[in-house]
N, C-alpha and C positions, 0 to 999 in steps of 0.2 A: 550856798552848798548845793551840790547838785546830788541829786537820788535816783539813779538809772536802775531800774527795774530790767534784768535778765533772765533770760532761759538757754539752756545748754541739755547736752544730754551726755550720759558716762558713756563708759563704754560698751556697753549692755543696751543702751535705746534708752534710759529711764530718764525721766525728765527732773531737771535741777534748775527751781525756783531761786531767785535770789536777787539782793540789791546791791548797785556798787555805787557807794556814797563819795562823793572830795570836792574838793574847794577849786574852781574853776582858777586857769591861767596855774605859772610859776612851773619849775620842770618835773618832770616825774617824781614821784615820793613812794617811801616804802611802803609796801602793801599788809595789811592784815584780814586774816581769810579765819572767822567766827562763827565755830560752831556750838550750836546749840545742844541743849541735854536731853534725857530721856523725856516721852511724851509732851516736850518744847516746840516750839516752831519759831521761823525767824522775824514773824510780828507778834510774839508771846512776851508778854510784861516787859520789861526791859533792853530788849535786844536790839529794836531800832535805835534808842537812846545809846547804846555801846555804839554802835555803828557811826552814828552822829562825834558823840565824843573824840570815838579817835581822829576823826576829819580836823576836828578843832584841834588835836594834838599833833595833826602834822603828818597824819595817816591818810591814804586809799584805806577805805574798810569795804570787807564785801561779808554779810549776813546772809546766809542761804538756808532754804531746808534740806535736810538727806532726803535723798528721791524715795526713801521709804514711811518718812515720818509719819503718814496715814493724812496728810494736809494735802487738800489738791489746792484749787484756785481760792476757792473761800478761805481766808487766811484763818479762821477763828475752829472750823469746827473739822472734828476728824471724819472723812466723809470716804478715804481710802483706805476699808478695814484690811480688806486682804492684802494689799500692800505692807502694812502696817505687821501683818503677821508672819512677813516674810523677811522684815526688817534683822538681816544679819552683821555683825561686826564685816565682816565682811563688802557686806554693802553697800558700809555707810566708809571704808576704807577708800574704796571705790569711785566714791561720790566725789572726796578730797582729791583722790588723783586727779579726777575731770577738771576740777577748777582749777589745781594749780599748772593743770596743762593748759589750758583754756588763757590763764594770765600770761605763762610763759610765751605762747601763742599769738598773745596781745589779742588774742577773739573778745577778751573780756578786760577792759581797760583803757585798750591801744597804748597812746603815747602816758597816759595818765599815771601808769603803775612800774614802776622800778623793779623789771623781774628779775633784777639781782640780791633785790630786798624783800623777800619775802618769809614774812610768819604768819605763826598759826595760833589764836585761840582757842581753849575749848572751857566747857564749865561741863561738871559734875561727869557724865560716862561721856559728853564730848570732849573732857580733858583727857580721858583715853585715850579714845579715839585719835585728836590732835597729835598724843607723844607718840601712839602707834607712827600715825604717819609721819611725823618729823625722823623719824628710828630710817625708814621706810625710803623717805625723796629725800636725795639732796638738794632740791630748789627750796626745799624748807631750812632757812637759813637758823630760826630760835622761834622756842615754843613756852607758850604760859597754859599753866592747866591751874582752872580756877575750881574751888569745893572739888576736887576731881574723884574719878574711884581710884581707888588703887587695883583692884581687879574686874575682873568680867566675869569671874565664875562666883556668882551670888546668889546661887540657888541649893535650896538645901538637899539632901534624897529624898525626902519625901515629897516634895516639890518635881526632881527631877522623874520620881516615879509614878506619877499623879501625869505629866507630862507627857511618859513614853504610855500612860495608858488610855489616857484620851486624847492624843494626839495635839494638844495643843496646851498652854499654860493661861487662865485668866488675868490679864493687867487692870493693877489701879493705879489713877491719875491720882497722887500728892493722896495717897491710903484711902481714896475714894473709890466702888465698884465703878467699872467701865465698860462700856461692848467693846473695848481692845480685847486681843491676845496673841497670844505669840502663838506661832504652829510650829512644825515638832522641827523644822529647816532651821529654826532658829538656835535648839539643842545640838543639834547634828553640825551645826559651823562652830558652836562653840567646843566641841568634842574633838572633831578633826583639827581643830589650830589651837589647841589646849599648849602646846612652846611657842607659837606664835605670839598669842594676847597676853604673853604673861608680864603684866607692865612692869615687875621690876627686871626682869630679864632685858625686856624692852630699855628702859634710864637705865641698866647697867651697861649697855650697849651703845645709847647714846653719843651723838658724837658733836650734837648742836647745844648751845645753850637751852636751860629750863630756867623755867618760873614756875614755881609752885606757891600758890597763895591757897589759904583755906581757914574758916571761921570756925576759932575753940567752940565755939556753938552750936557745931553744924549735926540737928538731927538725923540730917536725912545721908549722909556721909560721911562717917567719921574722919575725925582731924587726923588722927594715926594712919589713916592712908594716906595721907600725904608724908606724914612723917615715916611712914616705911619705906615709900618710893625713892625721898633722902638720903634713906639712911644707908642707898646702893650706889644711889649715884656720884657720878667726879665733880666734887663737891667745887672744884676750878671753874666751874660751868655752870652750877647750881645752884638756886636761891631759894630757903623758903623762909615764907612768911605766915605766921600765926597770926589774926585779930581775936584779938580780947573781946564776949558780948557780940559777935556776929555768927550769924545763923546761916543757910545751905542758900537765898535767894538774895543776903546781904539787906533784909527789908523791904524790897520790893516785890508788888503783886500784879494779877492781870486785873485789869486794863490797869496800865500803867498808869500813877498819879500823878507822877515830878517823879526828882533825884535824891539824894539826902548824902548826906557826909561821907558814909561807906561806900557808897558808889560812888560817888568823887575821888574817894582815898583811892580805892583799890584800878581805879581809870588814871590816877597821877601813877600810882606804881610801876602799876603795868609799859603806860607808854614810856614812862623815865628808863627803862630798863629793854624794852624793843630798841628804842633810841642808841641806846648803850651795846644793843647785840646785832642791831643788824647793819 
């Protein structure tokens, strides 16, 4: 397997870290472009391992960070706050375009990636994210949104007013304090594209295949957002899947330890069903 380590930049100048992983020789294969979730990055617990697996499934995978994520070169620790507090749905919208122009491009790939075959994963507000932009490019052929949100606007008013008073919002990593925060650019994008992000507007508009997987377990996302997002969509097109006893990370933590059977399951699903859509 080969692990090519990239940089790109959108269209803004910002810079997009990432790896594009596959299996030397044989002809171009479909690509999958994996985005990561809130306060994630794309060496955080399990993401290289996804990256890896699809290669074995018969995928180009590319694992990247959003140029805002607050992760510069040091993979592990968040070292660009202000970046991080800049980090708008928009941004990270942005980011996806780059890359999949980038593959389309063959800047990122060459001969390796079938830019007629391309999806998108996303996990938890990358699942968002992902169905945004699958709504969005039609070089996004089908999208899997794994633990996903079903919205973007998750903040309460007293939240939102705490916010416009001190110009910024405090973030915690997994309910933990953090020197994250978000600054007040990141209220103000989601205010101005309040029809834009609106994800079931987004799957009722849909025009590409969905996957929707999500764990009855899941603390940190409810399962009903996935089950609402379903409950819009052209169900001709649309798949979702409930696991029994699976929680918002599927079991796994950072630094990653191995794989275990959920991970297995939900990496057989996924590719059996890219296979089938794209």
């Amino acid at each position: 397997m080969v692990d090519r380590p990239f940089i790109i930049a959108n269209s803004s100048g910002d810079t997009i870290r990432g790896n594009l992983r596959y299996e030397e020789g044989g002809t171009a294969r479909p690509t999958l472009i994996i985005c990561h979730g809130f306060t994630a990055h794309k060496d955080w617990g399990p993401f290289p391992y996804f990256g890896e697996r699809f290669v074995r499934e018969g995928f180009a995978s590319i694992v990247f960070n959003f140029s805002h994520n607050g992760i510069a070169d040091n993979f592990n620790r968040f070292t660009e706050l202000r970046k991080f507090s800049k980090n708008t749905i928009s941004k990270e919208l942005e980011d996806v375009s780059a890359l999949v122009g980038a593959v389309s491009a063959r800047e990122i790939g060459n001969d390796i990636c079938d830019i007629s075959r391309i999806g998108i994963v996303g996990h938890s507000r990358g699942g968002g994210v992902a169905t945004l932009s699958a709504g969005m490019d039609a070089r996004l052929k089908a999208v899997a949104a794994w633990s996903t949100v079903g919205t973007f606007f998750r903040y309460s008013r007293h939240q939102q007013a705490v916010w416009r008073e001190q110009g910024f919002l405090p973030v915690k990593i997994r309910s933990r304090p953090s020197r994250l925060r978000y600054g007040i650019e990141v209220l103000r994008d989601l205010e101005a594209h309040r029809e834009l992000y609106d994800l079931k507007k987004a799957v009722r508009r849909l025009r590409v295949p969905l996957l929707l997987i999500h764990g009855r377990e899941d603390l940190s996302v409810s399962p009903k957002e996935a089950e609402d997002l379903y409950e819009v969509a052209d169900k001709s097109r649309t798949e979702l899947i409930l696991l029994d006893k699976v929680g918002h990370m599927y079991g796994a933590e950072t630094p990653f330890t191995g794989t275990n059977s959920t991970i297995e399951h939900i990496i057989e699903l996924t590719a059996g069903w890219f296979h089938r859509n794209l």
